[in-house]
Backbone atoms as SQL, in Angstrom:
CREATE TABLE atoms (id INTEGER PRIMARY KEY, chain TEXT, resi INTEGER, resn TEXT, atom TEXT, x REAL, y REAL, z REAL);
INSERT INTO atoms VALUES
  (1, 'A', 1, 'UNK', 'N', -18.871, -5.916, 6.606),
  (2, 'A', 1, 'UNK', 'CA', -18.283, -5.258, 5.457),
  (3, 'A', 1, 'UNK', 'C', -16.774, -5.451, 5.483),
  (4, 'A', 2, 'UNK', 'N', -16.053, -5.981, 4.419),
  (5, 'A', 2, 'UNK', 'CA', -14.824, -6.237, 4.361),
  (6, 'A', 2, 'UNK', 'C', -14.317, -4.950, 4.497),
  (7, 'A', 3, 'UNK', 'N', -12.889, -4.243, 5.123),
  (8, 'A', 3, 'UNK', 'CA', -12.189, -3.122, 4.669),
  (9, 'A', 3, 'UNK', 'C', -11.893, -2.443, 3.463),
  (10, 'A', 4, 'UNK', 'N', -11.513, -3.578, 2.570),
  (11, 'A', 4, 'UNK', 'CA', -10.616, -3.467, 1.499),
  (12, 'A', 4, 'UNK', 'C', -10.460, -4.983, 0.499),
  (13, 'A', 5, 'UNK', 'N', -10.522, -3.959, -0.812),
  (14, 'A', 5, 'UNK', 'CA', -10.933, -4.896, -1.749),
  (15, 'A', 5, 'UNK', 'C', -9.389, -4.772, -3.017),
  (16, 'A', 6, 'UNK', 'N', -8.596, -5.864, -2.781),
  (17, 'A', 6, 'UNK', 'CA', -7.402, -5.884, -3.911),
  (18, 'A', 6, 'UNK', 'C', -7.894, -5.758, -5.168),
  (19, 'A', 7, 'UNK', 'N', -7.343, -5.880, -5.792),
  (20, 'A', 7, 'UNK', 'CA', -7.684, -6.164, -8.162),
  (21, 'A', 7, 'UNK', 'C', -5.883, -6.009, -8.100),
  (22, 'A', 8, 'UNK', 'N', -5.597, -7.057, -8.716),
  (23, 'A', 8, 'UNK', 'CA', -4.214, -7.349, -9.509),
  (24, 'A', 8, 'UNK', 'C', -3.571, -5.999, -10.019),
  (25, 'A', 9, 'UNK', 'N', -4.212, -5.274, -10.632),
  (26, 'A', 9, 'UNK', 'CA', -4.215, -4.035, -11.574),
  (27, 'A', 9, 'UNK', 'C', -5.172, -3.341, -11.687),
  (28, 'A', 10, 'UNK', 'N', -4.762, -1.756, -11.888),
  (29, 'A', 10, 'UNK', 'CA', -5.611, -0.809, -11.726),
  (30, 'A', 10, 'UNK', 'C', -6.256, -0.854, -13.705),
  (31, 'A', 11, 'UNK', 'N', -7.398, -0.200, -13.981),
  (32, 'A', 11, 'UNK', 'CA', -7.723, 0.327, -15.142),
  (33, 'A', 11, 'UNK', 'C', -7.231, 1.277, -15.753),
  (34, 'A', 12, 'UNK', 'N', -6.636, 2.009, -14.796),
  (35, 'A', 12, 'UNK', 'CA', -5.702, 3.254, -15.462),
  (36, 'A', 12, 'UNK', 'C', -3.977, 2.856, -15.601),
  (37, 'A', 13, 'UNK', 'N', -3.394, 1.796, -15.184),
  (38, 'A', 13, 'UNK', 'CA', -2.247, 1.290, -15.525),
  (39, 'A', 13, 'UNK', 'C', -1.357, 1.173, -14.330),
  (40, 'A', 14, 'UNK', 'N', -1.554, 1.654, -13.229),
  (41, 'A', 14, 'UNK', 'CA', -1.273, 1.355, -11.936),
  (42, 'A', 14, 'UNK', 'C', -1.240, -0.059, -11.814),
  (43, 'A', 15, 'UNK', 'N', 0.007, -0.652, -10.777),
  (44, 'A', 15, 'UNK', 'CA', 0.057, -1.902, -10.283),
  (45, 'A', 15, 'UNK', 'C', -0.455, -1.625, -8.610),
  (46, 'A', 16, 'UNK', 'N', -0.771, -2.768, -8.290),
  (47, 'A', 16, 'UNK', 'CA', -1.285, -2.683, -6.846),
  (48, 'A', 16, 'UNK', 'C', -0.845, -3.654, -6.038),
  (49, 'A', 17, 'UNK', 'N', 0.324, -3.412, -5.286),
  (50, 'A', 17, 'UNK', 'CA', 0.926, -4.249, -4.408),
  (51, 'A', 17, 'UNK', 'C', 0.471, -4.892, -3.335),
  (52, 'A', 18, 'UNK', 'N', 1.450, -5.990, -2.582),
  (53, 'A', 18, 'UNK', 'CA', 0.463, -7.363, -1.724),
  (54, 'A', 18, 'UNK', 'C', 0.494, -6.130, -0.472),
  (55, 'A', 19, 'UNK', 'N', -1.194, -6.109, 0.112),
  (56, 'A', 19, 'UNK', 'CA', -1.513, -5.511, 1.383),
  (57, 'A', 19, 'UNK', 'C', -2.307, -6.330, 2.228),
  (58, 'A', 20, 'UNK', 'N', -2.178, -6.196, 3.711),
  (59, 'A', 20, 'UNK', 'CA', -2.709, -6.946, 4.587),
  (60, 'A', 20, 'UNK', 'C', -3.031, -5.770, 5.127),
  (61, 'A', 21, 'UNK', 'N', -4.885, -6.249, 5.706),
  (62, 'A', 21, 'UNK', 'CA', -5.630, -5.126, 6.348),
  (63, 'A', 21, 'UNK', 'C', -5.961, -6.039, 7.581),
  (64, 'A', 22, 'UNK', 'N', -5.899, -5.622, 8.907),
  (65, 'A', 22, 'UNK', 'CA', -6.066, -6.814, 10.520),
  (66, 'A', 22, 'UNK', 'C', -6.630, -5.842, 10.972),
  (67, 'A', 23, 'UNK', 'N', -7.257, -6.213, 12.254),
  (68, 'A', 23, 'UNK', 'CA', -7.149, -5.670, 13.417),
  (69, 'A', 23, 'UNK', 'C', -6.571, -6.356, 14.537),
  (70, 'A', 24, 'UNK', 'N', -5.266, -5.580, 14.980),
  (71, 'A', 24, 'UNK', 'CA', -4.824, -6.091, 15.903),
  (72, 'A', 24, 'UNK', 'C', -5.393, -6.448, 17.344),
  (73, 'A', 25, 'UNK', 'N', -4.306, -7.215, 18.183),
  (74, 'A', 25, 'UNK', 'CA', -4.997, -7.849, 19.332),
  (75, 'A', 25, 'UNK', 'C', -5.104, -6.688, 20.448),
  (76, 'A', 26, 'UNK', 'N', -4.656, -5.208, 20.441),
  (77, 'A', 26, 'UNK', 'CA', -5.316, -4.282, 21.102),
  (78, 'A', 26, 'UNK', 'C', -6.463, -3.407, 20.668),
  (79, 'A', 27, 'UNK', 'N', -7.067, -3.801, 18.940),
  (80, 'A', 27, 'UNK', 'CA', -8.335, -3.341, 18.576),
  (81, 'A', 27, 'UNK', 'C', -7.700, -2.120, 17.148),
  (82, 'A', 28, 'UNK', 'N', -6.763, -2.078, 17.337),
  (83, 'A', 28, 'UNK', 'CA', -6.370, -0.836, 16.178),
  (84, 'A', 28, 'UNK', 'C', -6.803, -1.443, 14.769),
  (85, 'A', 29, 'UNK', 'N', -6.492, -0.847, 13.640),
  (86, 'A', 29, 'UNK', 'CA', -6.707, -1.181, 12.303),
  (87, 'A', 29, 'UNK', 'C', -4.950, -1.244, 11.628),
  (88, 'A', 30, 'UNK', 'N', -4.349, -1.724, 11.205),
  (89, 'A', 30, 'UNK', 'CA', -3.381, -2.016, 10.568),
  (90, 'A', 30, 'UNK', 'C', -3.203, -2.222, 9.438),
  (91, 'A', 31, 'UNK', 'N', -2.855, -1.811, 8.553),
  (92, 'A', 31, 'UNK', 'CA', -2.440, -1.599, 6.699),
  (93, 'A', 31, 'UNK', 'C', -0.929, -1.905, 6.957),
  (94, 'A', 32, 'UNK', 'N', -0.912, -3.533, 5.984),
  (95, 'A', 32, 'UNK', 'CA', 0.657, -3.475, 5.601),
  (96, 'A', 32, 'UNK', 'C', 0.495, -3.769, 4.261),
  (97, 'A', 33, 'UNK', 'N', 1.580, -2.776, 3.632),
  (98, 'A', 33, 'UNK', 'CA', 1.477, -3.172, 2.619),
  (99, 'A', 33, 'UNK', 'C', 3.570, -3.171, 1.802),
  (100, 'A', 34, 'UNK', 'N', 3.188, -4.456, 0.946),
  (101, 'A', 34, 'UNK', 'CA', 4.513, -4.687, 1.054),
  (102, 'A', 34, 'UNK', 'C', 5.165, -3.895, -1.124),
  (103, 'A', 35, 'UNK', 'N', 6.259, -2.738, -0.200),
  (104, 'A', 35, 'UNK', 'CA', 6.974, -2.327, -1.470),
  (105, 'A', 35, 'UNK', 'C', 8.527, -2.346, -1.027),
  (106, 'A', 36, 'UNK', 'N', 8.818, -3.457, -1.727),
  (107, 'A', 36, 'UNK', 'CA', 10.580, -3.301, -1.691),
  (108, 'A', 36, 'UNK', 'C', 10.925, -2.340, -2.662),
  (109, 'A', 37, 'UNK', 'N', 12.190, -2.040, -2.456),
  (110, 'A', 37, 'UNK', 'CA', 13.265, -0.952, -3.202),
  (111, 'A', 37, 'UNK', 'C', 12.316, 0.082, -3.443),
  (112, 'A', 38, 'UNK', 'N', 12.352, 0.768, -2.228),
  (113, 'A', 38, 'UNK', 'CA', 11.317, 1.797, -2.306),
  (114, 'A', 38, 'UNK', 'C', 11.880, 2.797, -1.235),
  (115, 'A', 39, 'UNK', 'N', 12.001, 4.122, -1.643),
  (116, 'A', 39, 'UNK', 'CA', 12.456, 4.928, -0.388),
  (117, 'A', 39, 'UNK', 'C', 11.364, 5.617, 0.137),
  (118, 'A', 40, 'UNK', 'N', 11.558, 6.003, 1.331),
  (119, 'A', 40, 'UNK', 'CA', 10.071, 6.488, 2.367),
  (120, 'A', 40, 'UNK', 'C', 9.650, 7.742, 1.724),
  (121, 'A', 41, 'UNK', 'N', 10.891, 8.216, 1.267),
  (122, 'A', 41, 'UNK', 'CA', 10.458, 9.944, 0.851),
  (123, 'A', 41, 'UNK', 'C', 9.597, 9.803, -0.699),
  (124, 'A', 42, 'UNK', 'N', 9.224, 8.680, -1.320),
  (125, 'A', 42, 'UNK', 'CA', 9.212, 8.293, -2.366),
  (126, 'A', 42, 'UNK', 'C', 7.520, 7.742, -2.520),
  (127, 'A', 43, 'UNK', 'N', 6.980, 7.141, -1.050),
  (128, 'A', 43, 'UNK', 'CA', 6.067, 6.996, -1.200),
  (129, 'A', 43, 'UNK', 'C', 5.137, 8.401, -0.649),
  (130, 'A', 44, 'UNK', 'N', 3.539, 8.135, -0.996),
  (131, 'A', 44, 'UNK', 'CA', 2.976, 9.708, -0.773),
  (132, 'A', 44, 'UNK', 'C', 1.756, 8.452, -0.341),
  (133, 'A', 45, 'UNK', 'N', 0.837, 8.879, 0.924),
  (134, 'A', 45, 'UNK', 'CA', -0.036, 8.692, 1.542),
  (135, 'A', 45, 'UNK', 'C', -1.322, 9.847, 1.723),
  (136, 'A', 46, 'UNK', 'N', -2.486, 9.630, 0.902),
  (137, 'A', 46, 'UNK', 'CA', -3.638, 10.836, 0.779),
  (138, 'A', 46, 'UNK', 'C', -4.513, 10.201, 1.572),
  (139, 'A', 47, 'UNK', 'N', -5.406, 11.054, 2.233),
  (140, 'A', 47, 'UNK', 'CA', -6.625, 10.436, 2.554),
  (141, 'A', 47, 'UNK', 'C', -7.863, 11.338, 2.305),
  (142, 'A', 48, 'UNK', 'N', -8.803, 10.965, 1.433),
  (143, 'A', 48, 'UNK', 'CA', -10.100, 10.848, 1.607),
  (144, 'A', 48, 'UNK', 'C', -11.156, 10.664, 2.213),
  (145, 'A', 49, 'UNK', 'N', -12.120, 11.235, 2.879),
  (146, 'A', 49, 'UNK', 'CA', -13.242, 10.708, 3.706),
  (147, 'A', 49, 'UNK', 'C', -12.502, 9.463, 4.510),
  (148, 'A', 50, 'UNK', 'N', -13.214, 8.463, 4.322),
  (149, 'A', 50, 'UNK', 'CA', -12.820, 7.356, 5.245),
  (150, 'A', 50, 'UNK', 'C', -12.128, 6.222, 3.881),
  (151, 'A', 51, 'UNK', 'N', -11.117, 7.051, 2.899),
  (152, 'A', 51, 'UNK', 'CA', -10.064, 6.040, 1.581),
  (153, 'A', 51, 'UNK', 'C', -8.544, 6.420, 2.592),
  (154, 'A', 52, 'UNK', 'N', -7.740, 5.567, 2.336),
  (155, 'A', 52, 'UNK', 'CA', -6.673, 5.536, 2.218),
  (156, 'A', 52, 'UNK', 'C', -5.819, 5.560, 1.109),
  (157, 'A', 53, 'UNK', 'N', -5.175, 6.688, 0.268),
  (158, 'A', 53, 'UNK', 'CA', -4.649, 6.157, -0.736),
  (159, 'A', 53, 'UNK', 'C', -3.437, 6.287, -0.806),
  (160, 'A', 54, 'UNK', 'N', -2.593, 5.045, -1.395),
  (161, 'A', 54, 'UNK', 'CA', -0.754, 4.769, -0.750),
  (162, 'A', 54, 'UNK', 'C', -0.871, 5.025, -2.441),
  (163, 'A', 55, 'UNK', 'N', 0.654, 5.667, -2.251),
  (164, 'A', 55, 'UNK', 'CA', 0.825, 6.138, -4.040),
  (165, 'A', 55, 'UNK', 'C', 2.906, 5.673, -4.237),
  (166, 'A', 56, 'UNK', 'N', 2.977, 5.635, -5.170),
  (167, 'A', 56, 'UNK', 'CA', 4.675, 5.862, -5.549),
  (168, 'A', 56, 'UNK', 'C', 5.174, 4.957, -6.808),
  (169, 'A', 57, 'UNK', 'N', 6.434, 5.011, -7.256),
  (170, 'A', 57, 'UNK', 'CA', 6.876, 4.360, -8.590),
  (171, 'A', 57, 'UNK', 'C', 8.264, 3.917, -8.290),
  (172, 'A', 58, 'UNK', 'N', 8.236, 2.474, -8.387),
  (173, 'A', 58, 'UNK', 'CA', 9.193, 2.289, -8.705),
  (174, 'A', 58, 'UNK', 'C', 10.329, 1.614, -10.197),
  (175, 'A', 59, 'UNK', 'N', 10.978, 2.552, -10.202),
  (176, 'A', 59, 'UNK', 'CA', 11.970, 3.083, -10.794),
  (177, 'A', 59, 'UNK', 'C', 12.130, 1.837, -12.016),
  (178, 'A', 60, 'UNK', 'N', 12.468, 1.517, -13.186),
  (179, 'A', 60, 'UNK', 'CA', 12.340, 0.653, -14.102),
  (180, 'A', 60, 'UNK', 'C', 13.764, 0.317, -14.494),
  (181, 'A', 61, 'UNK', 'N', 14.530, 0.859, -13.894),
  (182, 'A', 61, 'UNK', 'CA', 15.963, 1.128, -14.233),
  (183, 'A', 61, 'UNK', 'C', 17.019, -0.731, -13.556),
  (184, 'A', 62, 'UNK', 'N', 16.313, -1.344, -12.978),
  (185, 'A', 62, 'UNK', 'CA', 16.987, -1.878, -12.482),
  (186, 'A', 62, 'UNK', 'C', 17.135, -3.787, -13.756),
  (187, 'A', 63, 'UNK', 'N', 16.003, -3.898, -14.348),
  (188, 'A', 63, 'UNK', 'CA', 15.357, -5.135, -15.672),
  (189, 'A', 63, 'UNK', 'C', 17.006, -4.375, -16.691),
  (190, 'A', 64, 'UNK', 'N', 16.650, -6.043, -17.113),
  (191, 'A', 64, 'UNK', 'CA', 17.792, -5.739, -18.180),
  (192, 'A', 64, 'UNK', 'C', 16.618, -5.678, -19.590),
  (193, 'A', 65, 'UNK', 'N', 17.245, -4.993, -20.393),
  (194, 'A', 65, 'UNK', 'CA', 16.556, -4.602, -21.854),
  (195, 'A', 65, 'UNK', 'C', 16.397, -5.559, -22.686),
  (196, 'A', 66, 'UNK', 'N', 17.011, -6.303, -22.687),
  (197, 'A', 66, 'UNK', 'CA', 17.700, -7.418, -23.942),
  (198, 'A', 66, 'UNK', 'C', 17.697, -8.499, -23.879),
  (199, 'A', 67, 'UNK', 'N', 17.113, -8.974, -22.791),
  (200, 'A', 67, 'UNK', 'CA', 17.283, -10.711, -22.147),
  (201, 'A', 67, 'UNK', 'C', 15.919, -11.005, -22.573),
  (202, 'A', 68, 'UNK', 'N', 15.836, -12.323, -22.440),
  (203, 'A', 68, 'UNK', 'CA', 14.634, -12.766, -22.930),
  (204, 'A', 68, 'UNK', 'C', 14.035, -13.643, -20.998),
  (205, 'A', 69, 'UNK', 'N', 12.853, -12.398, -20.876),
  (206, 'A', 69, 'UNK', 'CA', 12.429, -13.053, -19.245),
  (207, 'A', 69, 'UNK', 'C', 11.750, -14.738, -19.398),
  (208, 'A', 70, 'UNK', 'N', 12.221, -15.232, -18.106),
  (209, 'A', 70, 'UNK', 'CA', 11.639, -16.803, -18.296),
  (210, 'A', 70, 'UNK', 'C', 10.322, -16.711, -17.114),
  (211, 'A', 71, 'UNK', 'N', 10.229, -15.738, -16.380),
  (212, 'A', 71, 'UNK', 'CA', 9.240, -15.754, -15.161),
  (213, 'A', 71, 'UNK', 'C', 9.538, -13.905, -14.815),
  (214, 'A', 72, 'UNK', 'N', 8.712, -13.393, -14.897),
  (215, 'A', 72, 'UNK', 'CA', 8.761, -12.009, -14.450),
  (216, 'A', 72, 'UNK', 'C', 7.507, -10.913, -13.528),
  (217, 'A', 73, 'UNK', 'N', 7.699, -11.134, -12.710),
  (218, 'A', 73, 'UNK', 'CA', 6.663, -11.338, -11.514),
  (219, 'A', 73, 'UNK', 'C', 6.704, -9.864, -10.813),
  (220, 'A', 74, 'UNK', 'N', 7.953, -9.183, -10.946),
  (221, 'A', 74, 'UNK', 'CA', 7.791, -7.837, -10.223),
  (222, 'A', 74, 'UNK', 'C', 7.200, -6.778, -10.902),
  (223, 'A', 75, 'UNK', 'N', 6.689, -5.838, -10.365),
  (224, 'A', 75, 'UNK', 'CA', 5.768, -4.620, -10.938),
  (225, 'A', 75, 'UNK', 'C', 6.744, -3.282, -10.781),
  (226, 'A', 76, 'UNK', 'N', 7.079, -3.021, -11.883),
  (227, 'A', 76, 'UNK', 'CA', 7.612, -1.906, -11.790),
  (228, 'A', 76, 'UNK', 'C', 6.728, -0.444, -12.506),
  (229, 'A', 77, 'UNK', 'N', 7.395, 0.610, -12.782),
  (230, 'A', 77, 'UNK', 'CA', 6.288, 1.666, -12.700),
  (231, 'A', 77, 'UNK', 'C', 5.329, 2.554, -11.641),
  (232, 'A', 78, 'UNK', 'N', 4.104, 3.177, -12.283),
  (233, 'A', 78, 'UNK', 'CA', 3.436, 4.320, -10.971),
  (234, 'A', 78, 'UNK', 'C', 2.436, 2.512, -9.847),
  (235, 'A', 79, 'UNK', 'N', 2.511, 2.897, -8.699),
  (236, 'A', 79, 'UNK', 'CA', 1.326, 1.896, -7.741),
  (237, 'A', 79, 'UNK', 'C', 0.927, 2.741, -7.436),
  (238, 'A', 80, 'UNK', 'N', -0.953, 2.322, -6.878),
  (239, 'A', 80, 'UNK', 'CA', -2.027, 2.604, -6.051),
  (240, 'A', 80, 'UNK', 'C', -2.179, 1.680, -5.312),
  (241, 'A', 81, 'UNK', 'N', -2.829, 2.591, -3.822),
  (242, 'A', 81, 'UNK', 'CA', -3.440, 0.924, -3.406),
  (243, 'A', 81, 'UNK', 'C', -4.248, 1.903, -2.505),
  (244, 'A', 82, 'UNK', 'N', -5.834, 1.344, -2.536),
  (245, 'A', 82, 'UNK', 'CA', -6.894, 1.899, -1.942),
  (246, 'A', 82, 'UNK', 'C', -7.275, 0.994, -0.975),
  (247, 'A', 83, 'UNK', 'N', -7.542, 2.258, 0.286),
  (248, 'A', 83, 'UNK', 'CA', -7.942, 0.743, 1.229),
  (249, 'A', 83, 'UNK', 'C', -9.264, 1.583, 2.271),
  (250, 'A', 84, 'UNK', 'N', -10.364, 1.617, 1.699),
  (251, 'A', 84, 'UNK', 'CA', -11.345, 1.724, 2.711),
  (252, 'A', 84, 'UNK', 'C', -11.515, 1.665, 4.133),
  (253, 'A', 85, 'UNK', 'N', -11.628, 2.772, 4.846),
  (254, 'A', 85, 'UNK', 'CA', -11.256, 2.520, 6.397),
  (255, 'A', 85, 'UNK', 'C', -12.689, 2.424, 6.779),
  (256, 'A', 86, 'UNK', 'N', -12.929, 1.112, 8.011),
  (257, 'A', 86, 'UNK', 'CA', -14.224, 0.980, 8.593),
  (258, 'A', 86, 'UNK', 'C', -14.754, 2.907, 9.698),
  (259, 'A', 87, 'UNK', 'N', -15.917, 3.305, 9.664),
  (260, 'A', 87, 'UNK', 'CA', -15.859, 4.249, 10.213),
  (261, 'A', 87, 'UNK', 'C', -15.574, 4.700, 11.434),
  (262, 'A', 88, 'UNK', 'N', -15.283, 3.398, 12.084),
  (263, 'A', 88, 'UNK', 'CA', -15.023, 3.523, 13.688),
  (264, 'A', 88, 'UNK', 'C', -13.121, 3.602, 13.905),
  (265, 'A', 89, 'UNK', 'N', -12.417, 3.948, 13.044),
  (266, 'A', 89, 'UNK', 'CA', -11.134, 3.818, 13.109),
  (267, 'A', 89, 'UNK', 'C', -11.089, 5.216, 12.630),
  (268, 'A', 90, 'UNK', 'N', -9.939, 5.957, 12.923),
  (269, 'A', 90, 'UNK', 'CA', -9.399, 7.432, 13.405),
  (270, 'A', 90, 'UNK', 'C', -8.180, 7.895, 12.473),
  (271, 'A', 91, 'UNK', 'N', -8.449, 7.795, 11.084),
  (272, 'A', 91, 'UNK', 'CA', -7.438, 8.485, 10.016),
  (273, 'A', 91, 'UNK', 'C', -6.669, 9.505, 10.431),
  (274, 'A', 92, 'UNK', 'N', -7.160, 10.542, 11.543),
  (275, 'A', 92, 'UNK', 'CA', -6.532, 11.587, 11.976),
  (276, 'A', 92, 'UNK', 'C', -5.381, 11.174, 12.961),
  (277, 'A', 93, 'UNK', 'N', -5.745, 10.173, 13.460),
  (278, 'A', 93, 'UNK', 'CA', -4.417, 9.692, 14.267),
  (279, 'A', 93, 'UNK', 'C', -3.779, 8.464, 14.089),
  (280, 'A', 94, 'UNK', 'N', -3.784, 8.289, 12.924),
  (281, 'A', 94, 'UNK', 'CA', -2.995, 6.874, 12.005),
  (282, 'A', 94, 'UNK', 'C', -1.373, 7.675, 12.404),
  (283, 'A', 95, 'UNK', 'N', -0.536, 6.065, 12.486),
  (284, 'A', 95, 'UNK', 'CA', 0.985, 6.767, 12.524),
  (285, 'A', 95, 'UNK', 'C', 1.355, 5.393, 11.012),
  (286, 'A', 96, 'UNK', 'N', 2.638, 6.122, 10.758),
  (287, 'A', 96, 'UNK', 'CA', 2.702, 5.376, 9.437),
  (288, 'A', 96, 'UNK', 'C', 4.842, 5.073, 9.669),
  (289, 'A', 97, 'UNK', 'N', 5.103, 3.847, 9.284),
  (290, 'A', 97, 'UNK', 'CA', 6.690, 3.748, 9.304),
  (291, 'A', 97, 'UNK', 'C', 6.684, 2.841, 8.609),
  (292, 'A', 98, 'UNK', 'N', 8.064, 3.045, 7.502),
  (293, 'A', 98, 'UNK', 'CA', 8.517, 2.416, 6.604),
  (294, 'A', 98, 'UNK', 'C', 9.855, 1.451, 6.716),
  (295, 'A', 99, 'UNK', 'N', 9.540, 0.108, 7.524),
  (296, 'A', 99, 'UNK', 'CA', 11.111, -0.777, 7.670),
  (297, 'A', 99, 'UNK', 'C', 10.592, -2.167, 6.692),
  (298, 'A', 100, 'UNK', 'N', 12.163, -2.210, 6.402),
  (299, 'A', 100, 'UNK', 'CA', 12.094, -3.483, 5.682),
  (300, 'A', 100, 'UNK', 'C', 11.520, -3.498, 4.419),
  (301, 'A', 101, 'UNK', 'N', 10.929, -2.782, 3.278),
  (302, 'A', 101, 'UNK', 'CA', 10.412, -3.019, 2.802),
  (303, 'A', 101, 'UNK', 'C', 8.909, -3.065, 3.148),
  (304, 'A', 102, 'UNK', 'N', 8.099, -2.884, 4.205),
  (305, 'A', 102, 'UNK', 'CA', 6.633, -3.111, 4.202),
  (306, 'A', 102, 'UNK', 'C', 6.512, -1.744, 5.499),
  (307, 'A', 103, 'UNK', 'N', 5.843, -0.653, 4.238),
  (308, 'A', 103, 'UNK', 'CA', 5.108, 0.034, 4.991),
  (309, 'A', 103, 'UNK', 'C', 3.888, -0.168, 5.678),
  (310, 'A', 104, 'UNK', 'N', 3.549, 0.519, 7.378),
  (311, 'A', 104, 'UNK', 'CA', 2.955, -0.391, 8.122),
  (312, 'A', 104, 'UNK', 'C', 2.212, 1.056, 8.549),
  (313, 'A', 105, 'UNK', 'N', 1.010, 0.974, 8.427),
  (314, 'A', 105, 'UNK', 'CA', 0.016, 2.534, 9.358),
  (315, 'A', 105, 'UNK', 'C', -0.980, 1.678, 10.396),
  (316, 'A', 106, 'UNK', 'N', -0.918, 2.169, 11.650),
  (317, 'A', 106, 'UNK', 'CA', -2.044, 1.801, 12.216),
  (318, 'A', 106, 'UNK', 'C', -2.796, 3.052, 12.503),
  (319, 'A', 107, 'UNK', 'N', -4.214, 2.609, 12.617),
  (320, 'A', 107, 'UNK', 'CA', -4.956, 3.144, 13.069),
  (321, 'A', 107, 'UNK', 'C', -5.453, 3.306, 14.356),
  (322, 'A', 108, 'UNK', 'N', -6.300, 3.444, 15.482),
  (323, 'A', 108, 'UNK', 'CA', -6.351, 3.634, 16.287),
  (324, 'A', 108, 'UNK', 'C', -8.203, 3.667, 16.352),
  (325, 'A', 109, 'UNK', 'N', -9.316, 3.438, 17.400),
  (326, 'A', 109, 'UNK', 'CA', -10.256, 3.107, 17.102),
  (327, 'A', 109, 'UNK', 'C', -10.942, 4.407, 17.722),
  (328, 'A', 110, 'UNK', 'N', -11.905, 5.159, 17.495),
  (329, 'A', 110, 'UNK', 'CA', -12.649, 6.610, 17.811),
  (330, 'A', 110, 'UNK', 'C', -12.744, 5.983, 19.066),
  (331, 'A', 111, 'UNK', 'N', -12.369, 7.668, 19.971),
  (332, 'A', 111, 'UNK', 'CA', -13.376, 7.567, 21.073),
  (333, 'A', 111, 'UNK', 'C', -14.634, 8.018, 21.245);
């Protein structure tokens, strides 16, 4: 069973940013998922049963109004990003840090 399943865009108008789901080479579960110009206090992390859900908006303020775009590729506005945790990984003791632009949670595997 895969972890986690992307879609470009949500149905309700949410964008859904680039995430990488691994398991690292000591066995943990790892969620990166990448939001520039984004402050930590800004994003909100819920969890559900065994969902992960990463939430936040960024800010629209920065596009100019009046130009005519030739390539426009960034997502601005509310993001989701859902990421199904396998059941053998430990939501209760996920740690989560925000550098660089790509917030990073690992998980940790049940004992």
């Amino acid at each position: 069973m895969r972890p986690f399943t992307p879609s470009p865009s949500d149905p309700e108008g949410w964008w859904v940013p680039n995430t990488d789901v691994y398991i690292s080479e000591d066995g943990r579960l790892v969620v990166e998922v990448e939001l520039a110009a984004f402050k930590k206090e800004d994003l909100e992390l819920e969890v559900e049963t065994n969902r992960l859900i990463i939430r936040g908006q960024r800010p629209d303020d920065g596009r100019r109004k009046r130009c005519q775009y030739l390539v426009k590729e960034l997502h601005y506005g509310p993001f989701r990003s859902v990421v199904e945790i396998p059941p053998e990984y430990d939501l209760a003791r996920a740690s989560a840090a925000y550098r660089n632009g790509i917030l990073q949670i690992d998980m940790p595997r049940k004992q």
